[in-house]
C-alpha positions, 0 to 999 in steps of 0.5 A: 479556484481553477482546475488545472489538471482533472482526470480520472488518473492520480495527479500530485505534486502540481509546480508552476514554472517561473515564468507562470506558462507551464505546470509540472506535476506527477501523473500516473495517465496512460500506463498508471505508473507515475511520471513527470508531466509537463503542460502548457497552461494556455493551450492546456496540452500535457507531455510525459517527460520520464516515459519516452525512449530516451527516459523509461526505466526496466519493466515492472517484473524487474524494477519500479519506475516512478517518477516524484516530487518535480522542482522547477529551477530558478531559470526554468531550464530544468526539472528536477525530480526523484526516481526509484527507476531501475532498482530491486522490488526489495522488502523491508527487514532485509528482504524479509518484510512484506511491504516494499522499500523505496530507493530514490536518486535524484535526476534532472531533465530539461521541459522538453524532454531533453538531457535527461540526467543522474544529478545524485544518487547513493546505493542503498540510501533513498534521496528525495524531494529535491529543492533548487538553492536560489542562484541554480547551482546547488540542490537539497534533497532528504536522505535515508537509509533505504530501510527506513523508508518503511520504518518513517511511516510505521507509528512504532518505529519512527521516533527512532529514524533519522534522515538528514538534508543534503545538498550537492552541486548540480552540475557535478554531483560532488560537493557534498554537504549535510545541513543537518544533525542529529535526531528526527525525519526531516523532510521537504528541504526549501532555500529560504534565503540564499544561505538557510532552509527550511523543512519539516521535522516529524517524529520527535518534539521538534515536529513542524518547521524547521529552518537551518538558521533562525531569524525574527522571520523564520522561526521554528514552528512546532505543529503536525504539518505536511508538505510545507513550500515556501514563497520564493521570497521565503517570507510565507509558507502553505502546508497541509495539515493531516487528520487520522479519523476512520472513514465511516462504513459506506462513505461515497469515494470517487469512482473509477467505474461510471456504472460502479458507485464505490464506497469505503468497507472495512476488511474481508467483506463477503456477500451472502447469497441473500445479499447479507453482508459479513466482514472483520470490523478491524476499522469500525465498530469496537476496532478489535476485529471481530465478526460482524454482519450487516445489510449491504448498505451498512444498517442493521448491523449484528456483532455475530462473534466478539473476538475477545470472546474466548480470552485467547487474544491480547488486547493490544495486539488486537487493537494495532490489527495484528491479531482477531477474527480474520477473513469470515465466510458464509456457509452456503446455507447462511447458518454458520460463519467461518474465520480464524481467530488468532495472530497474524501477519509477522506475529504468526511466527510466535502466537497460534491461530484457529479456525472456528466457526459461529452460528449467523445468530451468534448462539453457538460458536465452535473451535475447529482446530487444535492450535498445533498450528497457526491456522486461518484465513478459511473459505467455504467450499460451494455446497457447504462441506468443506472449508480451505485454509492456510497453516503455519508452523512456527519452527519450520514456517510455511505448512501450505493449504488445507482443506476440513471436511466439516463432517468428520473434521478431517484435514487433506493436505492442498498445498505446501507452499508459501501460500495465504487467504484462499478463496473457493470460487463460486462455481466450484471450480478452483481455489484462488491464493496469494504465493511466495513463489520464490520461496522454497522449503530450505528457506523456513520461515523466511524468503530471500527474494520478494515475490508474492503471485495470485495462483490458483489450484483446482480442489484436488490438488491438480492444476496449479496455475500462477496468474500474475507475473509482476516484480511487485506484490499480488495479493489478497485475491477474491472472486466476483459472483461471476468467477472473475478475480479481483486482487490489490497488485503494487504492479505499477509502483508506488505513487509517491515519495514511500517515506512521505506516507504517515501511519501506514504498511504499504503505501500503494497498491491498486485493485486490479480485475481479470478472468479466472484464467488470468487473461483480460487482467485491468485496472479498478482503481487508480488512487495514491493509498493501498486499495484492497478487498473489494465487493460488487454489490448488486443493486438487487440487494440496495433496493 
C-alpha cells in the first residue's frame, strides 16, 4: 500500500487518470472548502482546479462552494465533478429545518485548469456523482429532489426517497434519459459495458448492486455496501462496507492540534473546577441521555440522574435522542448539576421541557420550572446564584433567554430572540448563544431564511454582539477556561455529496475557535463528520 496524498487537510474521492500519471481527487487544502485537485504522481506536485479566478464560486455568506466526486473521462481530457457552487444556504422542510440541503449540478474542466464548464444542471433537484459512458460522449449522474438530500440520510425517511440514474449528452447537455424507474435511492451510476449500469440501491429490499441489464457477470447483489466502482472492463467491483457501532468514551482520533491529543466525548461535556467530568450520556452508557459524570479520562463513572426518572419522557423518544436530560452545568461549588429535562429540537413545538437540578451525589433532585413552557439548555452563572436559559412557547414559538435567581426562583427576562444553548462565561462577563438572526417576531415558530449566528450579550441585557457572519449554520458555542469560544460552523460547506451520508442530521460541520470578541476566529478540526462540543482537558486533571 502507498500513500499518495497525506496531510493534515480532509482528502477523498482519489481517481487515477487513464494513462496512470495523475491523481484527481477532493481536498479541502488551503481554504478548508473542498475543491478538486489535480497531481502529478511522479513529481507528486497537487493544483486546484475549482479554486482559480476563472472557477471559484460566491463567498461562503451567500453560497456554498464544494466541489465532489471527480471522474476522469475515458481520454483523460476532462474531469468531471459535482458542485453546489453558486446556490442558496437553504434548510430542509422548506426552509424551515436546521440542517442544510444540498443542490448539486454537474460540471466539467479540463486537468489543467481550462474550459470550465456546466454540463448539467436542474433547479431544485441535486445531480450527483457523474460517471463517463465508455466512448466519452454521455454522462450518468443521480437525481433527486433538493429536499430529499436531507431525508436520504435520515433512518425514518428513507425508505420512501427516491432518485433515479440519468444520463445526458456531454457535449449539449440535452438528450435526456432515465435508466431507472421506480422505488430506492439509487446511487454511484458506472458503464459497465457500453449499454448497462451498474449502481447502488439503498433503503428498500433490493439494497446493494444494482445493474440496468442482468447478465451471468453482472448480477444484482443484495448487501449493505457503500461506493462501489467498477474496473473498467466491469468484470470486478471494490466497495465499502459501513458499520454503526458507537465510538467508546475516550477513543484516540486524529489531531489537528500537535500539543492537543483529541479523542471521542458524548454530548454537552463540561469540566469541573476540580477537573470532574459531567456530560448527556446520549451515545453511551443506557443511550437515554441521562446525566453522568466521570474522571476526565473516562473511569469512575457515576449516573447522578437517570432521565426516566420522573416518568415525564417517552421512551422512544428519548432513545432517537429527541428527547432526555440536556446540556448539565456545574454550580461553582460542585454540590449541584443543573439541566433541562424534557423534548427538544422540532419536538419542542408539541412537548414541555424543564429545568431541574441534582445533587453531584445524585441524593436529592429538584424541578425548577413549572412546564408552562419548553424550557432548557441551563448555564450556571460564576458565583453559583444564577442560572441562564432558553424558552419556548408552543403557540407563539421563540420566548428568548431567561435567567433564575436560584434564591427565590425568580426569572428576568435576557432576551427575545431565537435564541438557544447559553453559556456563562468563566470570568463573568458575558453569555454566549446560538441566534436565528433573520427571525423576527411575525414569523412564530418558524423562520423563512436560514441563518443561525454565535452572539453574545452581557448579564444584564446590554451589549449584544453577533460574532459570526457566515450564510451557513453557527452553532452549539462554549467557553475555554481562558474565556475564548470554541463553536461547530458549517461555514466552509459540506465536505461531500450530503445525500451519500447514512444515519445522520448534518453531514458536516467544523469545530472553530476564536476570542471572546470574535476576532482571531481559526479552524480545529477539519474532518468529513458534523464535529461539535468540545473540551480542553488540562493535563493537570490526566495526571
Amino acid at each position: 500500500m502507498t500513500p499518495l496524498v497525506n496531510t493534515p487537510s480532509l482528502e477523498i474521492g482519489g481517481v487515477i487518470s487513464p494513462d496512470g500519471t495523475q491523481l484527481a481527487y477532493v481536498s479541502t487544502a488551503n481554504g478548508y472548502i473542498s475543491n478538486i485537485w489535480v497531481m502529478d504522481l511522479e513529481t507528486g506536485v497537487a493544483r486546484n482546479l475549482t479554486n482559480t479566478a476563472d472557477t471559484v464560486g460566491a463567498p461562503t455568506e451567500e453560497s456554498p462552494d464544494g466541489h465532489y466526486r471527480p471522474a476522469w473521462s475515458p481520454d483523460g481530457q476532462w474531469i468531471l465533478f459535482s458542485s453546489d457552487r453558486n446556490t442558496d444556504w437553504t434548510g430542509h422542510n422548506n426552509g424551515t429545518g436546521w440542517e442544510h440541503t444540498q443542490e448539486l449540478s454537474v460540471y466539467a474542466i479540463r486537468p489543467n485548469g481550462s474550459d470550465f464548464r456546466q454540463v448539467a444542471s436542474k433547479s431544485g433537484y441535486s445531480l450527483g456523482s457523474p460517471a463517463w459512458s465508455p466512448d466519452g460522449t454521455r454522462v450518468a449522474f443521480y437525481e433527486m429532489t433538493r429536499e430529499d438530500t436531507y431525508n436520504c440520510h435520515r433512518p425514518e425517511a428513507l425508505n420512501s426517497t427516491v432518485t433515479q440514474i440519468v444520463s445526458v449528452d456531454f457535449a449539449t447537455g440535452a438528450d435526456r434519459i432515465e435508466h431507472t424507474s421506480g422505488a430506492g435511492l439509487k446511487f454511484s451510476p458506472q458503464w459497465v459495458t457500453n449499454s448497462s449500469m451498474g449502481f447502488l440501491v439503498k433503503g428498500v429490499e433490493t439494497e446493494g448492486l444494482n445493474y440496468t441489464e442482468y447478465t451471468t457477470t453482472h448480477k444484482q447483489f443484495i448487501s449493505s455496501v457503500r461506493n462501489p466502482s467498477w474496473s473498467p472492463d466491469g468484470t470486478q467491483v471494490v466497495y465499502e462496507r459501513t458499520g454503526w457501532d458507537i465510538r467508546p468514551l475516550q477513543k484516540k482520533l486524529y489531531s489537528w492540534q500537535d500539543d492537543w491529543e483529541y479523542r471521542h466525548m458524548d454530548v454537552f461535556p463540561l469540566l469541573s473546577k476540580t477537573g470532574r467530568l459531567v456530560y448527556t450520556a446520549k451515545q453511551t452508557g443506557s443511550q437515554n441521555s441521562s446525566v453522568v459524570h466521570s474522571n476526565p479520562d473516562g473511569s469512575d463513572i457515576f449516573l447522578a440522574f437517570d432521565s426516566y426518572s420522573t416518568n415525564q419522557l417517552n421512551a422512544s423518544l428519548a432513545a432517537q435522542g429527541l428527547a432526555g436530560s440536556f446540556q448539565p452545568t456545574w454550580s461553582p461549588d460542585e454540590e449541584w448539576i443543573a439541566f433541562g429535562l424534557g423534548y427538544w429540537f422540532f419536538e419542542r413545538a408539541i412537548y414541555t421541557g424543564y429545568l431541574y437540578r441534582v445533587t453531584s451525589n445524585g441524593s436529592y433532585y429538584e424541578q425548577l420550572t413549572d412546564g408552562s413552557h419548553n424550557v432548557g439548555y441551563p448555564s450556571y452563572s460564576p458565583d453559583g446564584t444564577q442560572v441562564v436559559y432558553r424558552a419556548w412557547d408552543w403557540e407563539n414559538g421563540p420566548l428568548g433567554l431567561k435567567v433564575m435567581n436560584l434564591t427565590d426562583k425568580s426569572v428576568r427576562n435576557l432576551t427575545d430572540g431565537w435564541d438557544n444553548t447559553p453559556g456563562w462565561s468563566p470570568d463573568g462577563t458575558k453569555i454566549v448563544f446560538t441566534r436565528q438572526t433573520n427571525w423576527t417576531t411575525e414569523y412564530g415558530g418558524r423562520w423563512y431564511s436560514d441563518r443561525f449566528e454565535i452572539c453574545t450579550i452581557n448579564p444584564d441585557g446590554s451589549d449584544t454582539q453577533v460574532l459570526t457572519t457566515s450564510g451557513a449554520n453557527d452553532a452549539h458555542a462554549v467557553w475555554t477556561a481562558d474565556n475564548r469560544i470554541m463553536w461547530s460552523s458549517g461555514m466552509y460547506g459540506f465536505r461531500d455529496e450530503c445525500a451519500t451520508y447514512d444515519d445522520t442530521f448534518q453531514p458536516y460541520g467544523q469545530i472553530m475557535i476564536m476570542e471572546k470578541d470574535g476576532s482571531d476566529k481559526r479552524m480545529l478540526t477539519d474532518s468529513m463528520w458534523e464535529d461539535s462540543m468540545p473540551l480542553y482537558v488540562p493535563n493537570e486533571f490526566l495526571e
